[in-house]
N, C-alpha and C positions, 0 to 999 in steps of 0.2 A: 320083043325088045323093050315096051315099055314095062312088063316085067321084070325085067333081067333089072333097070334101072331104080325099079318100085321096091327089089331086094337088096339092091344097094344101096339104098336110099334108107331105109329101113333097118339094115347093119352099121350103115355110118351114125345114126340116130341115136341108134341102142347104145353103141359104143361110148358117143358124143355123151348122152344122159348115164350112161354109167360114171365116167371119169368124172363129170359135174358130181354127182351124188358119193363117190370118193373124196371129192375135192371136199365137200361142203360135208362131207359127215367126219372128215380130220379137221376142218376148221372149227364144229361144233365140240369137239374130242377136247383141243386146246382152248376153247375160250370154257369152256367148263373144270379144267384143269384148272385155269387160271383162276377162275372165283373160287375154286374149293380152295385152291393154294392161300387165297385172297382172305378168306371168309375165315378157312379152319386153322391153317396154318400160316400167320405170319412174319414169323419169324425162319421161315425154311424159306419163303418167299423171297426175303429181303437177303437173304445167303444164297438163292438163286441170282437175285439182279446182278448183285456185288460180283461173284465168281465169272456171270456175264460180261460185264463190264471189263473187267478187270483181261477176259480174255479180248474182249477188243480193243482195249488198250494196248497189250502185250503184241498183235498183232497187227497196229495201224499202218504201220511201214509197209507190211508186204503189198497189198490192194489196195487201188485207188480209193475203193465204194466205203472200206472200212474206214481209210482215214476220212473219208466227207462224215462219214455217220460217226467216226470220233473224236471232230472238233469239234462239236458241242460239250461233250463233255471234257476234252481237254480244257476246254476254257474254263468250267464248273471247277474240275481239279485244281484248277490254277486259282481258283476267286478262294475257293477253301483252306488254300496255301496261304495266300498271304493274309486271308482273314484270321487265321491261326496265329500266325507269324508275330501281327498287330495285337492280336488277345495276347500271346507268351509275353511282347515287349510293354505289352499295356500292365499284364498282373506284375512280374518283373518292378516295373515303375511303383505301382503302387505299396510292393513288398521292399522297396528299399526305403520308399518314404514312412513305409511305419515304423521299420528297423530304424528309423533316423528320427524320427519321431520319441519313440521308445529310450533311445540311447540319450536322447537330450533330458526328457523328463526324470530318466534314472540322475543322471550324473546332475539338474538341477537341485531332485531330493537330495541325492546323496551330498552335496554343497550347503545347503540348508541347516542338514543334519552337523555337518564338520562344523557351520558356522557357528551356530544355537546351542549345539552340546557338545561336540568331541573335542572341538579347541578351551572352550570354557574349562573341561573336564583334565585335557592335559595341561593345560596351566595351573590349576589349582595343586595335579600331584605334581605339578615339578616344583610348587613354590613350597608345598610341602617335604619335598623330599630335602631344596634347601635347607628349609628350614631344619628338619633331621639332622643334617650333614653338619650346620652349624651349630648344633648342640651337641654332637659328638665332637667337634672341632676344640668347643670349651673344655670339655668333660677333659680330656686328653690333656689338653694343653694346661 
């Protein structure tokens, strides 16, 4: 009898240490996957997280476990959102005020310019031109 136990004892064992040494020569398989992914490829890496992600996102409604393990990054999504949102309305801000910037400085120059020379310049041809006009005016007359 105490045989019979000694061989079951000794098949549960074997069995028991085989699935461990499964277990643990797939967990060596993926964490060595991961550093060559890590090491040699990281940019196939970061297209693995993303597609990951994105498929737990896509699927947080269905299972409880996914959405626990999706609020964290629901929240990450959500701070990226509106840190974007703040950047677009920040540059935004600052590209109206150069536009407004820009548009002053112009139309100061160009005010400058009309007052210093182009008014100067049309008043002298139009006093000229009078002046033309009334020496035709005599010639005739």
């Amino acid at each position: 009898m105490m045989e019979l136990l000694g061989i079951c004892w000794k098949f549960v064992s074997d069995v028991a240490l085989g699935l461990w040494g499964l277990v643990e020569s797939s967990g060596l398989f993926a964490w060595d996957l991961l550093v060559a992914l890590h090491v040699n490829h990281p940019r196939l890496e970061g297209l693995l997280v993303g597609v990951c992600l994105a498929w737990l996102l896509a699927r947080r409604d269905r299972h409880p476990l996914l959405r626990a393990l999706s609020a964290p990054l629901n929240l990450v999504i959500s701070i990226l959102d509106l840190a974007w949102d703040q950047m677009m309305e920040f540059f935004g801000d600052i590209w109206g005020t150069l536009k407004d910037w820009a548009r002053r400085s112009r139309a100061w120059a160009l005010g400058l310019v009309r007052r210093w020379a182009w008014d100067p310049m049309m008043k002298s041809l139009r006093w000229a031109k009078e002046k033309l006009s009334r020496k035709e005016e005599k010639k005739e007359g």
